[in-house]
N, C-alpha and C positions, 0 to 999 in steps of 0.2 A: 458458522457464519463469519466472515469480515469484521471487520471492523467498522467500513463503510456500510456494508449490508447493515449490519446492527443498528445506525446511526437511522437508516433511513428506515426499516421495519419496527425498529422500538423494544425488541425481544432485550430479555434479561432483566433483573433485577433494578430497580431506578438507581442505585449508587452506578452500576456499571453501566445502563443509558447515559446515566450524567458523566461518566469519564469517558467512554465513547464519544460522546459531542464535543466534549472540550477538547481532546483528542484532532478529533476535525476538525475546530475551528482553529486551532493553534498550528495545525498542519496548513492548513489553504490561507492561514493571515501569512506565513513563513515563504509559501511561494507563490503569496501574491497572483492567486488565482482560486476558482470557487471552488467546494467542494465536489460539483459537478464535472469537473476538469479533473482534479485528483481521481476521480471516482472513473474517468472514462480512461485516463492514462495507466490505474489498475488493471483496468481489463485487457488492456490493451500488450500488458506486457504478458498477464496470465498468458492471454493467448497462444503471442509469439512463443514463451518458455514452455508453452505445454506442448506444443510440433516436437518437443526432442525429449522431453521429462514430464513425468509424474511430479505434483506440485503438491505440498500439502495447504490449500487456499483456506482453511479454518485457521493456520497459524503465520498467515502470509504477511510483511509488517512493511509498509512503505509510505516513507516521510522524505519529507524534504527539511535538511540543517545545514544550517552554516557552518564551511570551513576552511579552513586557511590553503590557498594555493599562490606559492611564491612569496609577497607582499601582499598580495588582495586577498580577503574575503568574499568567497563566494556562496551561492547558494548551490546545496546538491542534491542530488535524491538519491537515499538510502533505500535499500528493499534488502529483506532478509527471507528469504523463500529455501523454506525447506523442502528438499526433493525425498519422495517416496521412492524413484527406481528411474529408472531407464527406458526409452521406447523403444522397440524393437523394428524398424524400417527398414526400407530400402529405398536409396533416390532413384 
């Protein structure tokens, strides 16, 4: 499961419930948005990325941090998605 699934089903051990939540709340305080936004913008990318790749979504990790661009500070979103293979299609 997610990290977000986790947070909202409750599964695991209470030490890693408890980092799980803090987890998302230190993610959705960062980009200033709810965790239901985070949670709908996951799926959203699962989606699109899985039309072209096999995703591994138990180790999938997307946050949003601050980082320097130019002069300014901005906010970005991080995602670290591990691919399993390749799909095999035709357009």
């Amino acid at each position: 499961m997610s990290l977000f699934t986790n947070f909202f089903k409750g599964q695991g051990s209470s030490s890693d419930i408890a980092k799980s939540r803090l987890k998302v709340a230190i993610t959705s305080d960062r980009a200033v948005c709810s965790p239901e936004l985070m949670e709908q913008m996951k799926n959203d990318i699962i989606q699109v990325i899985s039309k072209y790749v096999d995703i591994d979504t138990d180790e999938l990790d997307i946050k949003v941090a601050k980082t320097e661009v130019g002069s300014e500070t901005v906010n970005a979103l991080l995602a670290n998605i591990p691919i399993k293979g390749s799909r095999n299609f035709r357009k």
